[in-house]
C-alpha positions, 0 to 999 in steps of 0.5 A, spaced: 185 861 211 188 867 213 192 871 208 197 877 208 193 882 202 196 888 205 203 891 204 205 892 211 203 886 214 207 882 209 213 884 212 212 884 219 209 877 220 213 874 224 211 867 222 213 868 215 219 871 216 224 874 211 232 872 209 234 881 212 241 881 213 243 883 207 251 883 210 251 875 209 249 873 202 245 866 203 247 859 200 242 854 196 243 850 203 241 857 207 235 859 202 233 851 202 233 852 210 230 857 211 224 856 206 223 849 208 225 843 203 217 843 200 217 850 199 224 850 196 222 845 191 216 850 188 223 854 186 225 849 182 217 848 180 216 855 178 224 855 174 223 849 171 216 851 167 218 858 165 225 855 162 220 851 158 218 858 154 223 863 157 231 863 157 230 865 165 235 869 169 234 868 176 239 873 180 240 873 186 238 880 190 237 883 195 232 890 192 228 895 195 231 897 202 231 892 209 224 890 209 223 886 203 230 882 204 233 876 199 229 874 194 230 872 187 230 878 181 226 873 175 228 876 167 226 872 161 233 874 158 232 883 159 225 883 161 223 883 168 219 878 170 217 877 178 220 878 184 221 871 188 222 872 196 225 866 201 220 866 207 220 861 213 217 856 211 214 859 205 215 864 198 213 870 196 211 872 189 211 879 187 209 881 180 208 888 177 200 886 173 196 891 168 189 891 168 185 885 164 183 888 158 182 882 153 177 877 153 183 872 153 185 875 160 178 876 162 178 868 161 185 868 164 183 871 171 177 867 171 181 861 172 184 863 178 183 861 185 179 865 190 185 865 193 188 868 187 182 873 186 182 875 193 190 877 192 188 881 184 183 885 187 188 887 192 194 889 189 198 894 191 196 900 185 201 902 181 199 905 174 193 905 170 189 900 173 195 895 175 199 893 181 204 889 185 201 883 187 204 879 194 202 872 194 205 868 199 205 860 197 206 855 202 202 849 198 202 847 191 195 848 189 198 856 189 203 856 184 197 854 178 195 861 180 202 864 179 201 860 173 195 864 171 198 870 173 204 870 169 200 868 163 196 874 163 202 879 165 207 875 158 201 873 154 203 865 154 200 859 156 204 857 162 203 851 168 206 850 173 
């Protein structure tokens, strides 16, 4: 399977487009279009998990400049969690991850998929050691890694 690990990449395939035109603020009904109904219910798969442990704000948003477009800010209460970006036929997760440093963590990461160490390991740098991961689901087997990566970056056990 081919995967969009690089930055620039992300952004321009065109399979895999995003929701640009930041003049129209999108639906449900144009969000569920445009990812596809299978896609637009690991929305409501990844919501539904997290308000199991958090008090999930999903806001609406459309951050970054031209490139990234309409996506979801996902908050547990004040505290940032992740990006979530509608695509054709797919969704983005964008989450901002430290370095593993416990064995808990070390346990953690060990549990993702190769497809998800693929994207660990090439996570776009920021800070010591950490970085933004881009990682585009189109099936359900991914989000258990979202999972993953969440539990590492919150500190708590979440299934999605």
């Amino acid at each position: 399977m081919e995967r969009d690990l690089d930055v620039a990449v992300i952004f321009k395939n065109p399979k895999h487009g995003r929701m640009l035109n930041k003049q129209v603020t999108p639906t449900i009904i144009d969000i569920k279009k445009h990812c596809g109904e299978k896609c637009f219910g690991y929305i409501d798969a990844v919501k539904n998990a997290l308000q199991n442990i958090f008090e999930v704000n999903m806001e609406l948003k459309f951050p970054f400049g031209n490139d990234y477009g309409w996506g979801y800010k996902v908050n547990n209460k004040s505290k940032h969690l992740f990006y979530l970006f509608f695509e054709k036929n797919s969704i983005n997760i964008m989450l901002q991850i430290g370095g593993i440093i416990t064995e808990k963590e070390i346990g953690k990461y060990n549990q993702l998929s190769d497809e998800g160490k693929e994207y660990w390991e090439n996570k776009y740098p920021c800070g010591k050691n950490g970085g933004w991961i881009h990682y585009r689901i189109t099936n359900k087997k991914q989000l258990k890694d979202i999972g993953i990566y969440l539990g590492i970056k919150t500190n708590r056990e979440i299934v999605i």
